[in-house]
N, C-alpha and C positions, 0 to 999 in steps of 0.2 A: 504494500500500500504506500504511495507516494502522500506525505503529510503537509502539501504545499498547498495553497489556492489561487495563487498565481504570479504575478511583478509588480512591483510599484515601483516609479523612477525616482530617483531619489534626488532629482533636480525638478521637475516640473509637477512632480505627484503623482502622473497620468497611471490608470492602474490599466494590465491587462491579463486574460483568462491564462494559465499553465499551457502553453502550445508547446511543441516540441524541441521546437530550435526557433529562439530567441535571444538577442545579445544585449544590444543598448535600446535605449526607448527611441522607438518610431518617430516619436513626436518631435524630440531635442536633440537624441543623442546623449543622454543622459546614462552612471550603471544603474542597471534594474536590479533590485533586491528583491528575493526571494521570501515570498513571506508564509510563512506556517499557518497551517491552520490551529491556532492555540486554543482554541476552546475544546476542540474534539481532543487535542493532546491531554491539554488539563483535566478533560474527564476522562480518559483513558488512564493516564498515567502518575504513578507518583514518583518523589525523588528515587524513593527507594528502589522504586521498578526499573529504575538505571544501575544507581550505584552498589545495585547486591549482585549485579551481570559479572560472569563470569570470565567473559571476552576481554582480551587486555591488547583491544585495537579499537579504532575510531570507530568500529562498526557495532559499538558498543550502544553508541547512540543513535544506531535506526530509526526511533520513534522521534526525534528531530530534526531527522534532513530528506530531503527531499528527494531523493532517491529511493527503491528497493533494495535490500538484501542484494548483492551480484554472484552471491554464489563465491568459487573460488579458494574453495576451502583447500589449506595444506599449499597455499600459494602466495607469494611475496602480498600482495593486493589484501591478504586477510591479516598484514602484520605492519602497514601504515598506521602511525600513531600510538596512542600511551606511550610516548615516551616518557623515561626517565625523570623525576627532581629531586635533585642534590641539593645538600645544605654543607657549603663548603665552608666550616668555619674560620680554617683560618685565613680565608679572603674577604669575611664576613670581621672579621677582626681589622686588619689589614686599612678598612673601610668603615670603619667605625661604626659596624649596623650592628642591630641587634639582634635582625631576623634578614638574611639572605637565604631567597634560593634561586638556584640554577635549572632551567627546564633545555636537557640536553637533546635536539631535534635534531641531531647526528645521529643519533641511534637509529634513523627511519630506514626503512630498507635498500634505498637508494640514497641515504645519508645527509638527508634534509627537508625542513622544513614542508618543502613543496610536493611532497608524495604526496598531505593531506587531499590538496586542490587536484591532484592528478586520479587518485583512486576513486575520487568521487565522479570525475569528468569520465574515466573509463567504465563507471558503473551508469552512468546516464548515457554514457555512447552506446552499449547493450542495449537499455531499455530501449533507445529509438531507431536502434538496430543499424546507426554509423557504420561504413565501409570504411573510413580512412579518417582518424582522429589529426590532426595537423598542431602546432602551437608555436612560437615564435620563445628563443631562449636565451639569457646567454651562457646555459648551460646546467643548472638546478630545476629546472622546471621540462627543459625537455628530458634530462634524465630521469626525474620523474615518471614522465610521462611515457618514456621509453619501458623504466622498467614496471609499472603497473600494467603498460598494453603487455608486454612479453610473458606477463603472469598471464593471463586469460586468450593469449592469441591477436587482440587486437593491435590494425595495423594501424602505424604512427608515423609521420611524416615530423619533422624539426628542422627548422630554420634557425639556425646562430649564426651569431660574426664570425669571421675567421678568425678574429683574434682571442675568443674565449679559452679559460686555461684548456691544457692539452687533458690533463685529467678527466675533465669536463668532457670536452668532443669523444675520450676513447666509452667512459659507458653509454655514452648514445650508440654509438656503433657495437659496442658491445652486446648491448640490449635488443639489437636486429633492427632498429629503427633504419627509417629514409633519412640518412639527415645530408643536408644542405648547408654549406658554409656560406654566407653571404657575405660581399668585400661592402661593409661598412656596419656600421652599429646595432643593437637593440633594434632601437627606432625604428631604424632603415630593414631589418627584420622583419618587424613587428606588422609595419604595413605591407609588406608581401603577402606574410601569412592572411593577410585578410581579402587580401585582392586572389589568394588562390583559393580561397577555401567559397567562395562567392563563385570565383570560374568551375570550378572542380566539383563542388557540392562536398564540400570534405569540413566535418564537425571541430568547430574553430577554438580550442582552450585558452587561448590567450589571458593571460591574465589581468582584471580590470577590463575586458570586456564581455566574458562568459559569464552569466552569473553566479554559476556553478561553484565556479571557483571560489570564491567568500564562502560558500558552504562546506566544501571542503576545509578552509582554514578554521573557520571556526570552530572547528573542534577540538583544537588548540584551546580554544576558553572553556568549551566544557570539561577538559582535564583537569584545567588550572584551576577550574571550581568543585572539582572533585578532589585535588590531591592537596589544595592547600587554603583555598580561600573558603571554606567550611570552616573550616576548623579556628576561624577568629573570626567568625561574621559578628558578633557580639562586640568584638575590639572599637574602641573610639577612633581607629584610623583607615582607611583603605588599604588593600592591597594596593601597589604599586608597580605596575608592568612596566619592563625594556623591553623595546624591540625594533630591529633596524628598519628601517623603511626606505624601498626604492620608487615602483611601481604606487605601493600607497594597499597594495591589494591584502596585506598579511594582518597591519592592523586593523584597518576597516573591518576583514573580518571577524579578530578577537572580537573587537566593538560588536556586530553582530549578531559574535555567539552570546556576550553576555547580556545583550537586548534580548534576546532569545528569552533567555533564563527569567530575567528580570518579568514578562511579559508571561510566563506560567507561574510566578511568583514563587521560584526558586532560588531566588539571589538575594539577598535584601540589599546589600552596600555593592555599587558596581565600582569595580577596578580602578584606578588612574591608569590613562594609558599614557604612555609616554614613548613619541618616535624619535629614532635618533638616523641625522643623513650623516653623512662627509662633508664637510665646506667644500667641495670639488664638487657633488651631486645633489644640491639643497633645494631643489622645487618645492617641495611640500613645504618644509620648514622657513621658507622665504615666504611662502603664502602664508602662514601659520602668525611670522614676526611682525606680517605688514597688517594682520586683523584682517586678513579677507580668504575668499574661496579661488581667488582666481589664482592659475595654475601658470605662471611662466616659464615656459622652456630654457633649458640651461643648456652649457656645455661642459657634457660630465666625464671627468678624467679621474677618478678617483680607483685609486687601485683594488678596493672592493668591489668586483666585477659583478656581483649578484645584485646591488643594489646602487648600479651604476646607470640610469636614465636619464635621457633627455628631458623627454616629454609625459612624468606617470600620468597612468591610464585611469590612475584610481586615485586621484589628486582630490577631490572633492570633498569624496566620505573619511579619508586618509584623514584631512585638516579636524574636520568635523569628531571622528573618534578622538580626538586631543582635549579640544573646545569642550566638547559632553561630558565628558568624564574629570577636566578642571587637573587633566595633563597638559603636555608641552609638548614643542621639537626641541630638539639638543641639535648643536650641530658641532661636529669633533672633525683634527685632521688626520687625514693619511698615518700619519706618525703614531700619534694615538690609538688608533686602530691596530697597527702592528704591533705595539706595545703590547694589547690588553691580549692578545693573541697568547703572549707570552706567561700574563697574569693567569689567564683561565689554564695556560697548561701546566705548570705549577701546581695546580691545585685538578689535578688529574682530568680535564675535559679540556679537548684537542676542538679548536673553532677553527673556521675560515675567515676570513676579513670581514665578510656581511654579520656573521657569526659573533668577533665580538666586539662589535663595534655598538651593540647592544651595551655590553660593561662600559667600553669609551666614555660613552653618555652618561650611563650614571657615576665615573666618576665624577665627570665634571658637573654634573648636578649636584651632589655630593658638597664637592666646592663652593659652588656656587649660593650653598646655603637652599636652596631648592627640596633635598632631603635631609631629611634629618633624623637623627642616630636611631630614633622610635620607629618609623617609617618601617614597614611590612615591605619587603621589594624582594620582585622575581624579572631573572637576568633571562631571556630568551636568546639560548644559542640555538642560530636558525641553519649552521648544516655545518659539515665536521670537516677537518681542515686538510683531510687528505685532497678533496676539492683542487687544494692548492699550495701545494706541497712549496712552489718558489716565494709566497708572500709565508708563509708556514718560515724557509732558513730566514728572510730578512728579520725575524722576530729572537732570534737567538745567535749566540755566537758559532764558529764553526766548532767544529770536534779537533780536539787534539789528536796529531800524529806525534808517534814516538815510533822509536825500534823498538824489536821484542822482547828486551830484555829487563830486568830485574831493576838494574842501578838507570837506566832510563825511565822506568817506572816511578822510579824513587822519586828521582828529578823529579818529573811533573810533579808526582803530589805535592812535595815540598813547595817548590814555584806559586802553587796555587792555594796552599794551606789548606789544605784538604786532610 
């Protein structure tokens, strides 16, 4: 049973009926949100009838997205999500909190974040019985999308830049996917994939324009409201969310999932969400500092390549998940970002650039006096750092060469007070 009743744009209002392939609203151009049918949920279901499931995958929460069951059982596609949270004290010390945790989205089957958006897109490409799922990347998202099709057979076509990391390109091709290098950016991707999938009739995932995808992510908030934000709803303060923003498409959907919640009267205190860019890739967060929704296109150079765009596609809802919930944008550089690369490893969870540029942020929030030591706060690592093995050495020094001896051995340790 699909539990949707159909789009509302979430720029002009305009509603319309659950059709099969729909993307932005007719009328504007706007993204369409997917909206549940919550009264039939609310009377069907209670919290309990979630959180006593014994499933420890996104598909735990059937009864709030808008998809069917896809089957797939004993298959990558049935092990998207639940991921992992950590409470790593001594980075929680480090930083003067009282309560840190880490939600580590490495763990996904294809090692990030973006599996949620993808498992969901290949269980609605089933239902409407898609021949060729398609999606524009620069490389987390068509992996993704690679490896949830290659769990159930569906075919995948992926458009990235040439320049996205190598690691990136090899599990797309790994995964049996189409993929396409294209010689210029995201962007320049992003509208291909749209201009083919229009010529072709091929099911378009793109992120911040499928609606799907916010469905997918937000299952990411129903975790975070199951593994941690229960458990202090009573507290005088909010939870406190990190989380990188490129696209605009990851918070929007936490934002989402926890409208969700809030809207079966399962939440009582919703989140602070809080996104953090690059100052090399600040659209949102430029919209966010200037008080407004309007979305100006940048020139993004920022060496975290996952949340590196010109133009997001989910600029809008992006801004607005901050504004609602009485978060912010951070905006951190390049430098900092490699840093906190560093910090998370340390403390045993290995990120990519997009990954933890998530902590970036809240240090300098942190600083900035913005949190403070009381504050509840969860750090979202959004994919793991094998991603990108060459911004992975800039974050560390190299390894010691020695010969293989004994009193060379010695040396080094001495040298380094070890």
């Amino acid at each position: 049973m699909n539990n949707y009743v159909g789009y509302k744009c979430s720029i002009c209002n305009a509603e319309y009926s659950p059709v099969s392939v729909l993307y932005t609203c007719p009328a504007c151009g706007g993204n369409l949100d997917v909206i549940l049918d919550y009264p039939e949920i609310r009377k069907k279901y209670h919290t309990e009838d979630i959180t006593s499931r014994s499933e420890q995958s996104l598909w735990r929460y059937i009864p709030l997205l808008p998809v069917s069951d896809p089957g797939g059982e004993g298959t990558p596609l049935r092990a998207a999500g639940w991921t992992p949270v950590f409470r790593p004290a001594r980075l929680a010390a480090s930083l003067g909190l009282q309560r840190l945790w880490v939600k580590d989205e490495g763990r996904n089957p294809t090692s990030s974040y973006k599996d949620r958006a993808s498992a969901i897109l290949v269980a609605r490409a089933r239902e409407i019985k898609a021949e060729i799922v398609v999606t524009a990347s620069t490389g987390n998202a068509g992996a993704a999308l690679a490896g949830m099709a290659a769990a159930v057979g569906q075919r995948a076509v992926i458009f990235a830049p040439k320049t996205a990391p190598q690691a990136k390109i090899a599990q797309l091709l790994v995964y049996g996917a189409h993929v396409i290098l294209v010689d210029g950016n995201y962007d320049s991707a992003f509208d291909l994939t749209i201009e083919a999938s229009r010529e072709f009739g091929w099911y378009c995932r793109n992120t911040g324009y499928n609606p799907f995808t916010a469905e997918g992510k937000k299952t990411g908030a129903f975790e975070i409201w199951e593994q941690v934000a229960r458990s202090f709803q009573d507290c005088d303060k909010p939870l406190c969310i990190f989380v990188s923003v490129g696209d605009g498409n990851i918070i929007s959907g936490l934002h989402k999932g926890f409208k969700d919640l809030q809207k079966l009267d399962w939440l009582e205190t919703m989140p602070r969400l809080f996104g953090v860019q690059s100052e090399l890739s600040p659209a949102i967060a430029n919209a966010f500092d200037a008080g407004n929704e309007t979305i100006i296109p940048v020139n993004s150079t920022t060496i975290a390549d996952s949340i590196s765009v010109d133009l997001p596609r989910d600029g809008v809802r992006a801004v607005r998940a901050a504004v609602e919930t009485n978060g912010a944008y951070i905006q951190v550089t390049d430098a900092k970002i490699i840093s906190a690369i560093a910090d998370l490893g340390i403390n045993g969870i290995f990120a990519e650039p997009a990954g933890s540029t998530a902590l970036a942020g809240l240090k300098k929030a942190i600083s900035n006096g913005i949190i403070e030591p009381d504050d509840p706060v969860l750090v979202i690592n959004t994919g793991n750092g094998l991603k990108d093995v060459r911004a992975a050495m800039m974050a560390v020094s190299n390894a010691a060469i020695i010969e293989p001896t004994m009193t060379a051995l010695k040396k080094h340790l001495e040298e380094k007070g070890f």
